[in-house]
DRENPA-3360 file (N, C-alpha, C; in nm, 2 decimals, always signed):
BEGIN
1 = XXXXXXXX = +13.27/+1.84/+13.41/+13.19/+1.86/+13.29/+13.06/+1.94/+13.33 ~ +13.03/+2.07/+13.26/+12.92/+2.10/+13.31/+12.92/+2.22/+13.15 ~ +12.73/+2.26/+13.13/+12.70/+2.34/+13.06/+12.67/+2.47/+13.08 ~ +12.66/+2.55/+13.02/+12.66/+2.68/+13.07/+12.51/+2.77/+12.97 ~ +12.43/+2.82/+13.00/+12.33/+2.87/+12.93/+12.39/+2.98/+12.88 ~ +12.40/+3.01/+12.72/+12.49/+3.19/+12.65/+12.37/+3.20/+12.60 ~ +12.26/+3.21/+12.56/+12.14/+3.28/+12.47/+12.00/+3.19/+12.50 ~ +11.92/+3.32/+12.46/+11.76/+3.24/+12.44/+11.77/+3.28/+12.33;
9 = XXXXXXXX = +11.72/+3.20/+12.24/+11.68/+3.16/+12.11/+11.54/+3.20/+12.06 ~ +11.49/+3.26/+11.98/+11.41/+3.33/+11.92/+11.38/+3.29/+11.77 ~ +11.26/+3.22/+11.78/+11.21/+3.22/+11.67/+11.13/+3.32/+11.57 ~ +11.16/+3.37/+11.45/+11.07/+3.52/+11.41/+11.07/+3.48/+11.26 ~ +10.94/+3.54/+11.17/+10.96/+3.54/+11.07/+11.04/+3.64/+11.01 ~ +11.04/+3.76/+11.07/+11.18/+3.83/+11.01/+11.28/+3.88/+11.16 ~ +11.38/+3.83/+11.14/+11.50/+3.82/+11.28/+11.52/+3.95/+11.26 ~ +11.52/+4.04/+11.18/+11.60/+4.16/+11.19/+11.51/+4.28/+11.27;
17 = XXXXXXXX = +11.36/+4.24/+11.24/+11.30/+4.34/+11.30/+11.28/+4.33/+11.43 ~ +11.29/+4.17/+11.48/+11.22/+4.12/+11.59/+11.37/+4.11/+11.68 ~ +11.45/+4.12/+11.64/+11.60/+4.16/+11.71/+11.62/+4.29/+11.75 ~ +11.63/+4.35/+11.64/+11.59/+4.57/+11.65/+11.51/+4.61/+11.77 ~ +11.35/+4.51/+11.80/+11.34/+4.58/+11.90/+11.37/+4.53/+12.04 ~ +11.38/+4.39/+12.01/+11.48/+4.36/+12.19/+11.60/+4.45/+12.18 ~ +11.67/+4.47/+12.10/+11.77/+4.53/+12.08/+11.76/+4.68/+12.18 ~ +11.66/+4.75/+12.13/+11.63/+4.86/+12.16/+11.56/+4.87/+12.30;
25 = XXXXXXXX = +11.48/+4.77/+12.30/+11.39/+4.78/+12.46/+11.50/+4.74/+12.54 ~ +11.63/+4.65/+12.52/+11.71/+4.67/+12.62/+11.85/+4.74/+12.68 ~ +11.83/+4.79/+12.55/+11.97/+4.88/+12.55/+12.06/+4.82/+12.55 ~ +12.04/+4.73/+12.40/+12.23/+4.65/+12.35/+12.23/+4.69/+12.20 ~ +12.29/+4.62/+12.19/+12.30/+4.64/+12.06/+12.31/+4.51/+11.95 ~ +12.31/+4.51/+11.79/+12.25/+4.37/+11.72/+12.44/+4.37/+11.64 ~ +12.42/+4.23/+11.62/+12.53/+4.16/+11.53/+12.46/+4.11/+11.47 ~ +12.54/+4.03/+11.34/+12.51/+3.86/+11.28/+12.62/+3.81/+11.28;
33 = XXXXXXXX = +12.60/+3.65/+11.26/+12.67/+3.56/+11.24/+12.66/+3.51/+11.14 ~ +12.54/+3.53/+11.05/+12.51/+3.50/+10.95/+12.39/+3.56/+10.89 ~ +12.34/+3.52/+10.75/+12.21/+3.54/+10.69/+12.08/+3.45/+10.76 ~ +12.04/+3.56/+10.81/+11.85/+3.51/+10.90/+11.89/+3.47/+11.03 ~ +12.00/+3.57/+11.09/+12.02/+3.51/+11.22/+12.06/+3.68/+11.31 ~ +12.01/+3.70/+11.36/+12.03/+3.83/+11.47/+12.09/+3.84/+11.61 ~ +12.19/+3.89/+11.64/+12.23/+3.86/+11.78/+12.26/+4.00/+11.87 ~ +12.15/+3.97/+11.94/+12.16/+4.06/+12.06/+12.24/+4.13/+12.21;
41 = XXXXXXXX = +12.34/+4.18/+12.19/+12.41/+4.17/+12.29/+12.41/+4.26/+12.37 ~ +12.54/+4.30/+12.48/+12.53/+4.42/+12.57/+12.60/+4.49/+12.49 ~ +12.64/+4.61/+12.52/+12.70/+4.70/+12.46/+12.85/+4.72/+12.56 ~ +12.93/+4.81/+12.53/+13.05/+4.83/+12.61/+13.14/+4.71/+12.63 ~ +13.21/+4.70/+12.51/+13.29/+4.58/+12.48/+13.25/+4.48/+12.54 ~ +13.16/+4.40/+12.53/+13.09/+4.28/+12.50/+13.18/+4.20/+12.44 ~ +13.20/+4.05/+12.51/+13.25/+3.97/+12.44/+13.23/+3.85/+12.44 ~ +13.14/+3.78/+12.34/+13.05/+3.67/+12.34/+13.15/+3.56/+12.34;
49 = XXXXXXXX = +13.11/+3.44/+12.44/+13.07/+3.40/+12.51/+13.09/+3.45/+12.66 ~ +13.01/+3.57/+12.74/+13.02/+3.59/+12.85/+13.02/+3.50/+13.02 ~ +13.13/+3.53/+13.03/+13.09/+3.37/+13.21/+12.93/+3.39/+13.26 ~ +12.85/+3.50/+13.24/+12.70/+3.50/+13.32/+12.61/+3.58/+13.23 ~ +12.62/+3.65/+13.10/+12.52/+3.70/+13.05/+12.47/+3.62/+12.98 ~ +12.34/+3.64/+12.95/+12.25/+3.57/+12.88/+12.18/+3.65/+12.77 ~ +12.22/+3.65/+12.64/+12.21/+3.68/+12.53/+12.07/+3.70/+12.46 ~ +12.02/+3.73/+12.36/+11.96/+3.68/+12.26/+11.96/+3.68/+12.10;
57 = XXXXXXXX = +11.93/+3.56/+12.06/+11.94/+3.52/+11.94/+11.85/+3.49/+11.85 ~ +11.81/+3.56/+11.74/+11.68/+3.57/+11.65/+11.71/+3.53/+11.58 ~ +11.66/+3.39/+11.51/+11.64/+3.32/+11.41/+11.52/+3.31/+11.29 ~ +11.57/+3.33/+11.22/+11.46/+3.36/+11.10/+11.40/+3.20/+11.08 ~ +11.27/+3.18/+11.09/+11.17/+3.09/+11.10/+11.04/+3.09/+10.95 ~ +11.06/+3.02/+10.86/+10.92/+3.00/+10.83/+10.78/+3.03/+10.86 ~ +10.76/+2.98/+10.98/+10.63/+2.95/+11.02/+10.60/+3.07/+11.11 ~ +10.43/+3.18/+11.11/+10.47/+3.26/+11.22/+10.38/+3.17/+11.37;
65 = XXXXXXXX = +10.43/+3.26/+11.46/+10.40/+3.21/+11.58/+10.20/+3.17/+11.58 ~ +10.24/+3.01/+11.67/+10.03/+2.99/+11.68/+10.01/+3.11/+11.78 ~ +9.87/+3.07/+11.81/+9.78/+3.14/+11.96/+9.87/+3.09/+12.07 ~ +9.92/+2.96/+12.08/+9.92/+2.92/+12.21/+10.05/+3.04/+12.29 ~ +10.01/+2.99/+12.38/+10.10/+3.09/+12.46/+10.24/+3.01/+12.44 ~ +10.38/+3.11/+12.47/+10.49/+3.03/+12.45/+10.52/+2.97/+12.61 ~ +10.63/+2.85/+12.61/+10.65/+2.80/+12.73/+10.76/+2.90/+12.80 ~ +10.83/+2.93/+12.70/+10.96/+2.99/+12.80/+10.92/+3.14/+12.72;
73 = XXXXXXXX = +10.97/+3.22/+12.83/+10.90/+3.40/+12.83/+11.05/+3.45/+12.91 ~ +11.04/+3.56/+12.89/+11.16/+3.69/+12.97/+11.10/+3.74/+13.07 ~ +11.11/+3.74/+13.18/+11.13/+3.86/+13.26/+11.20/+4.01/+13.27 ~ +11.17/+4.09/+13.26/+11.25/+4.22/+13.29/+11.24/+4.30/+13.41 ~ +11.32/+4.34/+13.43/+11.38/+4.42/+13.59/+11.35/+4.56/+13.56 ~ +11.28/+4.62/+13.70/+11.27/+4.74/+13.68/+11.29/+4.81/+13.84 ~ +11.35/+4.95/+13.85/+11.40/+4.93/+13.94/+11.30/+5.05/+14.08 ~ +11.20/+5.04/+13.98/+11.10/+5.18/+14.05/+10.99/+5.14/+13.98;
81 = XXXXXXXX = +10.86/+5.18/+14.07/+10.72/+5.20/+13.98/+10.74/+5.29/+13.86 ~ +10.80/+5.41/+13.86/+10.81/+5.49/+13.77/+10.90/+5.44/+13.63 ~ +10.96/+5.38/+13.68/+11.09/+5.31/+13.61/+10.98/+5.18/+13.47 ~ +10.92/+5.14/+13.60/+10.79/+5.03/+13.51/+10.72/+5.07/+13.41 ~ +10.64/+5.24/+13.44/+10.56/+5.28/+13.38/+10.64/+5.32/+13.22 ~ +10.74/+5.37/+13.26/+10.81/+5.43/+13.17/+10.86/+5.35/+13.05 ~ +10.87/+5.21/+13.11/+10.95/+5.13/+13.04/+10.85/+5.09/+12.94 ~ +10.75/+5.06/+12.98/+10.59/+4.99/+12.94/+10.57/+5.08/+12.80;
89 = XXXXXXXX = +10.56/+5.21/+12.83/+10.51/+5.29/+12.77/+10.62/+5.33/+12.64 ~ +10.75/+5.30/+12.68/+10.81/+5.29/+12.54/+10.81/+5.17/+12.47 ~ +10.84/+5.02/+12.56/+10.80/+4.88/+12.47/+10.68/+4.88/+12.37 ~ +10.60/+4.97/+12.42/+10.46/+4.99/+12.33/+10.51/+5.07/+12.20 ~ +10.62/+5.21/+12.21/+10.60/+5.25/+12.14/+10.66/+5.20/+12.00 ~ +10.76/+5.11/+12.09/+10.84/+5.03/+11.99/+10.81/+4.87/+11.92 ~ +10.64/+4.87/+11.98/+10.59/+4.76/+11.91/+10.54/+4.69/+11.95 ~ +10.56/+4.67/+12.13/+10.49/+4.59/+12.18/+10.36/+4.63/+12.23;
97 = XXXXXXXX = +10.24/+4.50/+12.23/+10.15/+4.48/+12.28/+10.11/+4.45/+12.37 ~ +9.97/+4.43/+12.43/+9.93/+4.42/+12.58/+9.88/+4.28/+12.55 ~ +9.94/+4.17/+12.60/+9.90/+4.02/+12.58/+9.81/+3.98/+12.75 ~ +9.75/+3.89/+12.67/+9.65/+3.84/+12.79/+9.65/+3.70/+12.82 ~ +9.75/+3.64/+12.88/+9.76/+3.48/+12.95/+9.69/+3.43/+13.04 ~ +9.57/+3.49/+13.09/+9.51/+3.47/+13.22/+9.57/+3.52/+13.35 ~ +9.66/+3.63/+13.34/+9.72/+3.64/+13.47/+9.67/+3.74/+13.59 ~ +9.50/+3.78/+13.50/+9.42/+3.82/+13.61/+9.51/+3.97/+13.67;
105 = XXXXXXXX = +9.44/+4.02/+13.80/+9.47/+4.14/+13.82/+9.65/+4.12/+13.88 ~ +9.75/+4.15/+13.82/+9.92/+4.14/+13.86/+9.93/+4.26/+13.89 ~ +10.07/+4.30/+13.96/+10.20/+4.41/+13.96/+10.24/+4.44/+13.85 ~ +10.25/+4.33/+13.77/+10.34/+4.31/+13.64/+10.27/+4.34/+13.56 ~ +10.36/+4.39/+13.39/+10.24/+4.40/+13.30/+10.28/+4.30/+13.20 ~ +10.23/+4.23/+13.13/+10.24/+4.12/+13.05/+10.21/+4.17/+12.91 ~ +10.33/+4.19/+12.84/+10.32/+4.22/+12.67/+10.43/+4.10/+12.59 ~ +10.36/+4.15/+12.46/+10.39/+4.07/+12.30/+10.47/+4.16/+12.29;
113 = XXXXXXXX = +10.63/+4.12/+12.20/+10.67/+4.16/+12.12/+10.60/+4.14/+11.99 ~ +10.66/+4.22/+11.86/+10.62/+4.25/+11.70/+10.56/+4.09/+11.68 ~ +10.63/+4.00/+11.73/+10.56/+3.89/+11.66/+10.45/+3.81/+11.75 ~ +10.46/+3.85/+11.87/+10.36/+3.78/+11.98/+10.42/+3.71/+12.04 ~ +10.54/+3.68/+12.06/+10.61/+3.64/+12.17/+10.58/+3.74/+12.30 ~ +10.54/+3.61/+12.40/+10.50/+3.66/+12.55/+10.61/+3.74/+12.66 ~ +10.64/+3.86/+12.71/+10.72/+3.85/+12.83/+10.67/+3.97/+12.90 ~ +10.74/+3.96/+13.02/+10.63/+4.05/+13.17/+10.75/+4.19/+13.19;
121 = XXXXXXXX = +10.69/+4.25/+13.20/+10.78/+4.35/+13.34/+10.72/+4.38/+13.41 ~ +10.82/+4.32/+13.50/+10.78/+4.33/+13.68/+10.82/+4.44/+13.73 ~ +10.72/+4.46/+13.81/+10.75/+4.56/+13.91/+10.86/+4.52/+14.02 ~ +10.90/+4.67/+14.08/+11.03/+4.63/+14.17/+11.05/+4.54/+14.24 ~ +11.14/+4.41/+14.23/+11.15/+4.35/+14.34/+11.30/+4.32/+14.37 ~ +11.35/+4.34/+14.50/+11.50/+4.36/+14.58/+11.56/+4.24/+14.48 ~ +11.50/+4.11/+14.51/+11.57/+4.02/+14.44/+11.62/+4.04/+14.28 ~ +11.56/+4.11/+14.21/+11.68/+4.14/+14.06/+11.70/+4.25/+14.07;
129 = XXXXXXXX = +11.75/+4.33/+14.17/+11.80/+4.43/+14.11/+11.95/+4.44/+14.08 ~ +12.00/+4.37/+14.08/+12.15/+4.37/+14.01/+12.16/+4.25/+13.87 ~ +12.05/+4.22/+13.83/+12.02/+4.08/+13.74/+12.06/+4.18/+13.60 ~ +12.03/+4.32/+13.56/+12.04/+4.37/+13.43/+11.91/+4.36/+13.39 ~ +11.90/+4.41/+13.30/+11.77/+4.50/+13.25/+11.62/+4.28/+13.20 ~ +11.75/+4.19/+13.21/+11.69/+4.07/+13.22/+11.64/+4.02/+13.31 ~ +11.60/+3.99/+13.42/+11.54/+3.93/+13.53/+11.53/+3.78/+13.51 ~ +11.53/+3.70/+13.44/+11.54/+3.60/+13.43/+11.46/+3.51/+13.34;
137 = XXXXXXXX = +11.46/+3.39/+13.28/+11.43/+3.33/+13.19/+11.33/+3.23/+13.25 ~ +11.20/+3.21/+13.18/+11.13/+3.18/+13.26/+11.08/+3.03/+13.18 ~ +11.09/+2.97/+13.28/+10.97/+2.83/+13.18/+10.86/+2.77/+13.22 ~ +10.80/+2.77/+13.19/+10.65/+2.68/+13.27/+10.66/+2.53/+13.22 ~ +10.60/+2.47/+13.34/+10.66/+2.35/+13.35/+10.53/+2.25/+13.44 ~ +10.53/+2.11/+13.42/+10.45/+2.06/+13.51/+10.48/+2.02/+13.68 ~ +10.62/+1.97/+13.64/+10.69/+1.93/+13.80/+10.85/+2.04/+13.82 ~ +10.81/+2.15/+13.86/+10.97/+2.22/+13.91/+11.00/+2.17/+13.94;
145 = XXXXXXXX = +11.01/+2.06/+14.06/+11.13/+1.99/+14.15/+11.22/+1.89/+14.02 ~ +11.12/+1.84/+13.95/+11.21/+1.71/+13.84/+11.30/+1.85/+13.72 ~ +11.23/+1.94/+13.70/+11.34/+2.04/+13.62/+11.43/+2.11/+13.68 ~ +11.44/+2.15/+13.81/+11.56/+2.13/+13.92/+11.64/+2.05/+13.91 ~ +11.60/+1.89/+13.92/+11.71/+1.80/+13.92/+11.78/+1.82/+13.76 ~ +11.72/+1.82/+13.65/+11.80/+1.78/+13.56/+11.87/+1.92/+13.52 ~ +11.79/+2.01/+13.56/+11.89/+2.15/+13.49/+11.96/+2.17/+13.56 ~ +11.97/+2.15/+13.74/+12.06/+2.16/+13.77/+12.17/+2.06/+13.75;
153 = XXXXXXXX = +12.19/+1.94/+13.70/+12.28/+1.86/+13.65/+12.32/+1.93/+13.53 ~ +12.23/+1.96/+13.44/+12.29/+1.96/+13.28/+12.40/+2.08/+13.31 ~ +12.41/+2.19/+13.42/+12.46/+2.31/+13.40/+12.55/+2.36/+13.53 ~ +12.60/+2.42/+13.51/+12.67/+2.46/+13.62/+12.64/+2.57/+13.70 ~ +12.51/+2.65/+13.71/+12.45/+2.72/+13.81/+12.38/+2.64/+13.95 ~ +12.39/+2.75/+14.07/+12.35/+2.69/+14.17/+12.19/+2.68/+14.17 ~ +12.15/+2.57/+14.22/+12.00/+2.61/+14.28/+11.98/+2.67/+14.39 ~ +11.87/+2.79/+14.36/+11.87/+2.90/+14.50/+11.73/+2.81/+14.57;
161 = XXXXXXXX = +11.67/+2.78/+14.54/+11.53/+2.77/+14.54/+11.46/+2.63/+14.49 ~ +11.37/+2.53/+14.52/+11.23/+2.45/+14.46/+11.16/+2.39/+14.58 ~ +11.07/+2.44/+14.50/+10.94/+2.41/+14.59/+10.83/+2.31/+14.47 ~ +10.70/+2.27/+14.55/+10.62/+2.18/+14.43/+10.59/+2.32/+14.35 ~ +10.62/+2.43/+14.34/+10.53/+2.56/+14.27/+10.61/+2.61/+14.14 ~ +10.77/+2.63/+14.25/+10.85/+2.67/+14.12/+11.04/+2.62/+14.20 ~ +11.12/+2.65/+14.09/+11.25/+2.63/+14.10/+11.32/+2.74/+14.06 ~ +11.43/+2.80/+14.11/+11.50/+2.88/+14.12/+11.64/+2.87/+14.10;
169 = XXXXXXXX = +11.74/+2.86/+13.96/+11.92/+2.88/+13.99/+11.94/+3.01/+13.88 ~ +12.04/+3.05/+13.91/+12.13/+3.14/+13.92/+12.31/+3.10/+13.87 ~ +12.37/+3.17/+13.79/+12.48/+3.16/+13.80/+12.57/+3.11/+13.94 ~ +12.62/+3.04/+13.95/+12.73/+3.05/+14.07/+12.84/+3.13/+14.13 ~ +12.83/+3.27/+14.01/+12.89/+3.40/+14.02/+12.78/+3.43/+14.10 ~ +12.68/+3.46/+14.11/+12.58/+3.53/+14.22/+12.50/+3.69/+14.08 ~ +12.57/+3.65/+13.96/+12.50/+3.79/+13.90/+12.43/+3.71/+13.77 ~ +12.40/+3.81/+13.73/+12.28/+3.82/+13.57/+12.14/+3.77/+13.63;
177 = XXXXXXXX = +12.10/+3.70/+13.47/+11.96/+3.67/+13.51/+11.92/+3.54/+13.57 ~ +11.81/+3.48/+13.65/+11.76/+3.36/+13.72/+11.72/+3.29/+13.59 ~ +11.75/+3.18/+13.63/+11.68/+3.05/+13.52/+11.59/+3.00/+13.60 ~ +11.42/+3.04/+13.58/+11.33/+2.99/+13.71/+11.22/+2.89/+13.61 ~ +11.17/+2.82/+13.66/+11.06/+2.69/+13.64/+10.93/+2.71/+13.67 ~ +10.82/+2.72/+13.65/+10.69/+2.79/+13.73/+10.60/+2.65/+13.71 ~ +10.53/+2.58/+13.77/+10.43/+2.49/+13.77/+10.31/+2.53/+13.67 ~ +10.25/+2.54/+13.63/+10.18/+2.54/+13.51/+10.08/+2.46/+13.47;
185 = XXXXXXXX = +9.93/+2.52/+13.48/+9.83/+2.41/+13.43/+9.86/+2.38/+13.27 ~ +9.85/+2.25/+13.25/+9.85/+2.25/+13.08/+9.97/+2.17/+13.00 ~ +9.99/+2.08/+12.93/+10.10/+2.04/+12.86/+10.17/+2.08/+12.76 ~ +10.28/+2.05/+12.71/+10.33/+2.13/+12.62/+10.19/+2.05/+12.46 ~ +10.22/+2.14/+12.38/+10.11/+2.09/+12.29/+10.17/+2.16/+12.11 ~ +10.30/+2.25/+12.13/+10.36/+2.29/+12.02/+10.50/+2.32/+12.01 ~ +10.57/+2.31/+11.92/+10.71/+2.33/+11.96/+10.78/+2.47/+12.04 ~ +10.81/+2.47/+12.06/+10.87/+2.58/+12.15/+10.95/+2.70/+12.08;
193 = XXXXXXXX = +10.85/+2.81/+12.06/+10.92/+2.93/+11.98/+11.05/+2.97/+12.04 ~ +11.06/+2.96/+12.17/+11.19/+3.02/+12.26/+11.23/+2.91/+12.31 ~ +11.37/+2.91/+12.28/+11.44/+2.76/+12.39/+11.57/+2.84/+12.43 ~ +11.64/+2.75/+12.52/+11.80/+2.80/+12.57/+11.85/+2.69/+12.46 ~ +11.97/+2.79/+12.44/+12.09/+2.80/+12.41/+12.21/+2.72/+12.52 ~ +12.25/+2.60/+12.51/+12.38/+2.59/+12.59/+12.53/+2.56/+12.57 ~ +12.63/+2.63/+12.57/+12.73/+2.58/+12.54/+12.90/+2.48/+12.66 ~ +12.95/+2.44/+12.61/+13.06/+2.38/+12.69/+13.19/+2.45/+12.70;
201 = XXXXXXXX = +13.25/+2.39/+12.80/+13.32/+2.49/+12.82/+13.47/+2.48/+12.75 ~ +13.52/+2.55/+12.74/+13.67/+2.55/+12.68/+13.73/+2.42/+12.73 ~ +13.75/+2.34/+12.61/+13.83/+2.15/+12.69/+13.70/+2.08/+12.66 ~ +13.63/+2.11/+12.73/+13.49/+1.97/+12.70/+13.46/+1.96/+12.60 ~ +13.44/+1.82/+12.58/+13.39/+1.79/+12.42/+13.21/+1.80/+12.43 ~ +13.21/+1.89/+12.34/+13.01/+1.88/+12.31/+12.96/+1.74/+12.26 ~ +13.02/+1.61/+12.22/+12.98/+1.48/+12.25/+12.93/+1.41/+12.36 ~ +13.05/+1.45/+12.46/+13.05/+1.38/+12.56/+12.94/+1.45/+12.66;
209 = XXXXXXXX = +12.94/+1.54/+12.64/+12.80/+1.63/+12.73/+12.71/+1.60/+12.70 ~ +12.64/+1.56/+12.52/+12.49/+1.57/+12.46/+12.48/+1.40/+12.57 ~ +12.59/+1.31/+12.57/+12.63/+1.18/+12.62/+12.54/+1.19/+12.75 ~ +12.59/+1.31/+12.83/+12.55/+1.29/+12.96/+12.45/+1.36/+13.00 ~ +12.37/+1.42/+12.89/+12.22/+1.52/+12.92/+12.16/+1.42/+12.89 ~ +12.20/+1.30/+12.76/+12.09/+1.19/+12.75/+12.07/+1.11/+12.89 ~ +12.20/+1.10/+13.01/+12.19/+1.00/+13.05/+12.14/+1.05/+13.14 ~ +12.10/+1.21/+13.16/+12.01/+1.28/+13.26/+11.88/+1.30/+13.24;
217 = XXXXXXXX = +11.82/+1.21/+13.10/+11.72/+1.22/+13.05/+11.64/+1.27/+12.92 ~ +11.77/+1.35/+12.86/+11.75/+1.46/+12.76/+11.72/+1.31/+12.67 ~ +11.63/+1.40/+12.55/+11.61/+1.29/+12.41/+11.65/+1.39/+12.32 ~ +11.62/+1.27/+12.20/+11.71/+1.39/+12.09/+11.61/+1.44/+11.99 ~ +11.62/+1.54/+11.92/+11.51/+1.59/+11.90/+11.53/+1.62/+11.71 ~ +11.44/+1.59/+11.68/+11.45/+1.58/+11.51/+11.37/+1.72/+11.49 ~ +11.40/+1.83/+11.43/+11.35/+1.99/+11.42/+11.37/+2.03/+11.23 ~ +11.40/+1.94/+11.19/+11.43/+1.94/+11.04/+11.53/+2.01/+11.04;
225 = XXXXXXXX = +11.67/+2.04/+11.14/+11.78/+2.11/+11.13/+11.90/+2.09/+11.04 ~ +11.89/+1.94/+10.97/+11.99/+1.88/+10.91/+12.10/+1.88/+10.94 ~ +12.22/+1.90/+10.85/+12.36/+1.92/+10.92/+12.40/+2.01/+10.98 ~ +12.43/+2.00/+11.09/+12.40/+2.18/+11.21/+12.53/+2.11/+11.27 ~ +12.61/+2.18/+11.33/+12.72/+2.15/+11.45/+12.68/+2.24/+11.59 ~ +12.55/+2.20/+11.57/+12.48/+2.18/+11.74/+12.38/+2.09/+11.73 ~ +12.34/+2.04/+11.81/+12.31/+1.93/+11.87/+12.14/+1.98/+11.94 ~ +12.03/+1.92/+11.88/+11.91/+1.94/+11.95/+11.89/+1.88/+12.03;
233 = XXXXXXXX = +11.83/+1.90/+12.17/+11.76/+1.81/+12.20/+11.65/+1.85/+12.32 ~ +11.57/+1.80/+12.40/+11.43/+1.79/+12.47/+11.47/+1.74/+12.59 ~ +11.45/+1.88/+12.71/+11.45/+1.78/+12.86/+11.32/+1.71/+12.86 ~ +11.32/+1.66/+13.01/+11.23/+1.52/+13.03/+11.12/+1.54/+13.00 ~ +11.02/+1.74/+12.99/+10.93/+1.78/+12.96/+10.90/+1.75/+12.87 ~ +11.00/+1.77/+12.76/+11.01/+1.81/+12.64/+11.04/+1.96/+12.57 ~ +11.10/+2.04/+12.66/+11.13/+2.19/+12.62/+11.24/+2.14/+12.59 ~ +11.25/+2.20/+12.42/+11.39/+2.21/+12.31/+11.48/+2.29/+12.37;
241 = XXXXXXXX = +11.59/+2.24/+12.33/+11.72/+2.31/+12.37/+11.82/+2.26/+12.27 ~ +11.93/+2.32/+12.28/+12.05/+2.33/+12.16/+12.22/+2.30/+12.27 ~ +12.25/+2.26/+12.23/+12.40/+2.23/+12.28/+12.47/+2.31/+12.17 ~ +12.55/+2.38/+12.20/+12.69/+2.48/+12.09/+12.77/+2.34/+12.09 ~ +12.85/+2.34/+11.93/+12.97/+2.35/+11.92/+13.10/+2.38/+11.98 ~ +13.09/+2.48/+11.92/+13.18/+2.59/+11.96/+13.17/+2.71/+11.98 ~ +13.26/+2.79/+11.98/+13.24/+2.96/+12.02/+13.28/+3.00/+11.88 ~ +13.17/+3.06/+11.85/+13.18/+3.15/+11.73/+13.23/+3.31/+11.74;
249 = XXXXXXXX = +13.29/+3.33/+11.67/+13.38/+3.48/+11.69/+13.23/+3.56/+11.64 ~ +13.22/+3.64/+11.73/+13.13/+3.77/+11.64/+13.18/+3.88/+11.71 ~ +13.14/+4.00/+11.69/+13.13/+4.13/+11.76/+13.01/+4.21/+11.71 ~ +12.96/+4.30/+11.77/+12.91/+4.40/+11.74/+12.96/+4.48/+11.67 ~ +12.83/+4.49/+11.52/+12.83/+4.57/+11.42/+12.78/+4.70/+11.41 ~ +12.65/+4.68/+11.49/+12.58/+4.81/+11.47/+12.50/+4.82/+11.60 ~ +12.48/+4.98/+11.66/+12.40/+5.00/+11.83/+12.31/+5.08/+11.79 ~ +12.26/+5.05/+11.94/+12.11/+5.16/+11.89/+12.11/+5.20/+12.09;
% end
């Protein structure tokens, strides 16, 4: 029995605009599954649920985003200084902003998407250059080693990496993006605009898994979701997460 991470989850007050431009900054293309819900995929016959890509999914939200910074952020891969500059300079033109987290003089430049969701693009480094235009999903955290133990139970990627600073897995295919942990001054203090997505695999029952993430620690998490056929719930930090159902048939409707 093991889980598999398909999407980060995106909260926006309008999912169509705030999908359009991940859409665009990464070169996939948007679906729905439904009304106030946007799905981000790859392009070139794509077919969701992928064994190692990692998706994204914009959910139409009430509430817009506070000040605080979000806990979980994107990384993106770049595969040249020039490649960075270039990339920067169109995320701007397509909406994004120059956000300021304290990260002092970096390589990396740190921007807002349309709604102020936080994410970096990093400058070149050997380690993602075969990850896709994602570099990895990032979460800040107070103990990496204790989110190592549990994510690496809840899921079926290897751990590459933990240290007391940060934690490191990866699919056990060896491709897409890193699931990494960063130590972090500060507690969680608001719900979490961006969470993962995880689903089971073909045969496993999504009971018996939410069963065994509680007995890894997970709690369950009340989000005012009502009758949903996924399953909320909070690792030991408390960063929200979603257990799938099932596999929902979509395809891509429309590219950019």
């Amino acid at each position: 029995m093991a889980l598999r991470p398909v999407q980060v989850n995106i909260k926006a007050l309008d999912d169509s605009a705030v999908g359009r431009f991940w859409a665009e900054a990464l070169g996939w293309g948007v679906s729905s599954e439904g009304p106030g819900v946007t799905n981000v995929e790859p392009l070139g016959g794509f077919v969701w649920p992928d064994p190692v890509a990692v998706c994204i999914d914009v959910v139409t939200v009430p509430e817009p985003k506070t000040t605080t910074k979000n806990r979980v952020h994107l990384d993106l891969a770049t595969t040249s200084a020039a490649h960075q500059a270039e990339w920067v300079a169109r995320l701007k033109a397509l909406g994004a902003t120059p956000a300021h987290v304290g990260q002092g003089d970096v390589p990396w430049t740190v921007l807002a998407d349309p709604e102020g969701n936080e994410f970096c693009v990093l400058e070149p480094r050997e380690s993602y250059r075969d990850t896709g235009p994602i570099a990895a999903v990032v979460v800040d955290c107070e103990d990496p080693r204790a989110m190592a133990r549990f994510w690496g139970e809840a899921m079926d990627w290897t751990l590459h990496e933990v240290t007391d600073e940060h934690a490191v897995l990866r699919s056990a295919k060896g491709v897409g993006p890193y699931l990494e942990f960063l130590r972090t001054p500060g507690v969680k203090t608001v719900p979490d605009r961006v969470h993962i997505d995880l689903l089971p695999y073909p045969g496993d029952d999504q009971e018996a898994e939410v069963a065994r993430l509680r007995a890894l620690g997970a709690t369950d998490l009340d989000l005012g979701q009502g009758d949903v056929p996924w399953t909320c719930l909070a690792d030991p930090e408390g960063h929200e997460f979603c257990v799938l159902a099932k596999v929902l048939t979509r395809s891509l409707n429309d590219s950019v």
